[in-house]
C-alpha positions as CSV (number, residue, x, y, z in Angstrom):
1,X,0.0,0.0,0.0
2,X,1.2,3.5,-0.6
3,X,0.4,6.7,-0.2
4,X,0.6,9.4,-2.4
5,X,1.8,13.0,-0.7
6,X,1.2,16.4,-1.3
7,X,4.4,18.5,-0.9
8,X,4.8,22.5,-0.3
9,X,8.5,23.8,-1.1
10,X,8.3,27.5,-2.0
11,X,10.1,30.6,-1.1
12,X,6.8,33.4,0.6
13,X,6.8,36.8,1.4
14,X,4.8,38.7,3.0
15,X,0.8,38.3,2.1
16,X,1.6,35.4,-0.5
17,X,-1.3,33.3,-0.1
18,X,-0.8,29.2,0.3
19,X,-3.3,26.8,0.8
20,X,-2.1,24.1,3.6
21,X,-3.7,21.6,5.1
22,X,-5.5,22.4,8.6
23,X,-3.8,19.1,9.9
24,X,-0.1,19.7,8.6
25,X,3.1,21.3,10.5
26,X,4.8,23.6,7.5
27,X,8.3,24.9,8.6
28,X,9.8,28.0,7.5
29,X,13.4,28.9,7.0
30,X,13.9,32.4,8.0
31,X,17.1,32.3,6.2
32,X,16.3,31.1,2.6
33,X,12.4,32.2,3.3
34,X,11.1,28.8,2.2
35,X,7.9,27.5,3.3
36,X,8.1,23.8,3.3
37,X,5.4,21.3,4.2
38,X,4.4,17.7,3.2
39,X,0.7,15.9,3.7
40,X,-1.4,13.5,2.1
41,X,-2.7,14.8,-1.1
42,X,-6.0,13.4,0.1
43,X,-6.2,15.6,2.8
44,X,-9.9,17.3,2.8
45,X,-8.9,19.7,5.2
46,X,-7.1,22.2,3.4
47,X,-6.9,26.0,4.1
48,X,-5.9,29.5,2.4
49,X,-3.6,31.3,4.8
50,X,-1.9,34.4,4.2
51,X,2.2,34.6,5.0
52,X,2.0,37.1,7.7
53,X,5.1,39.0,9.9
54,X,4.3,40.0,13.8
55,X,6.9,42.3,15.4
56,X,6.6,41.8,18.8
57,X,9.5,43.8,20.0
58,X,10.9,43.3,23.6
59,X,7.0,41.3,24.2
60,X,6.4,38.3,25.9
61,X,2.9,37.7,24.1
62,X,1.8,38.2,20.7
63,X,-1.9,37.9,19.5
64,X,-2.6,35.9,16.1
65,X,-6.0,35.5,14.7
66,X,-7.7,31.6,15.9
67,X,-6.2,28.6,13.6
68,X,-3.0,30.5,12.9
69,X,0.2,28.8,12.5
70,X,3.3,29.9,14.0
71,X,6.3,29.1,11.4
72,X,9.2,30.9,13.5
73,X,9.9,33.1,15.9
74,X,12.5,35.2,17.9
75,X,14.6,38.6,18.0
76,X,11.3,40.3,18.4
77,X,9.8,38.8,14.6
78,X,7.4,36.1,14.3
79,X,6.5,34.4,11.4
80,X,2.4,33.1,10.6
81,X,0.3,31.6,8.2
82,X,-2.8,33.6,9.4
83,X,-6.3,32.1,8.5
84,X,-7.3,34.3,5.1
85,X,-10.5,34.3,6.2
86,X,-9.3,36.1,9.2
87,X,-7.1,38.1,7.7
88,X,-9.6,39.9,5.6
89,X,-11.6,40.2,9.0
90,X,-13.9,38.2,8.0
């Protein structure tokens, strides 16, 4: 039996819109600014999100918008897929 996978390997910046499965954990490489993510291409659970950046500063709390993602973070700069929906305050 096999199964067949759906993979994410692009470079985003910021607002680029991906859709992403719900259920999958995407990485991001802060240095090369790829967004990288791998999920079965059956997945019925996928999602628009928009590549967001939080500056939080010298913060110990940030607020994203409910079923965010959280790619990377530190040196006062996080980095989100933020729901689209959400995003466009819907």
């Amino acid at each position: 039996m096999s199964s067949e996978i759906h993979v994410i390997d692009r470079q985003v910046s910021a607002f680029d819109r991906v859709e992403v499965s719900e259920s999958a954990t995407p990485t991001y490489d802060r240095d090369d600014g790829r967004l990288r993510a791998a999920y079965p291409a059956n997945s019925d659970d996928e999602r628009e999100y928009v590549f967001s950046i939080y500056r939080y500063g010298d913060a110990n709390t940030f607020e994203v918008a409910d079923g965010a993602k959280i790619l990377d973070y530190g040196e006062g700069v996080a980095h989100v897929l933020t729901p689209a929906d959400a995003y466009e305050g819907e």
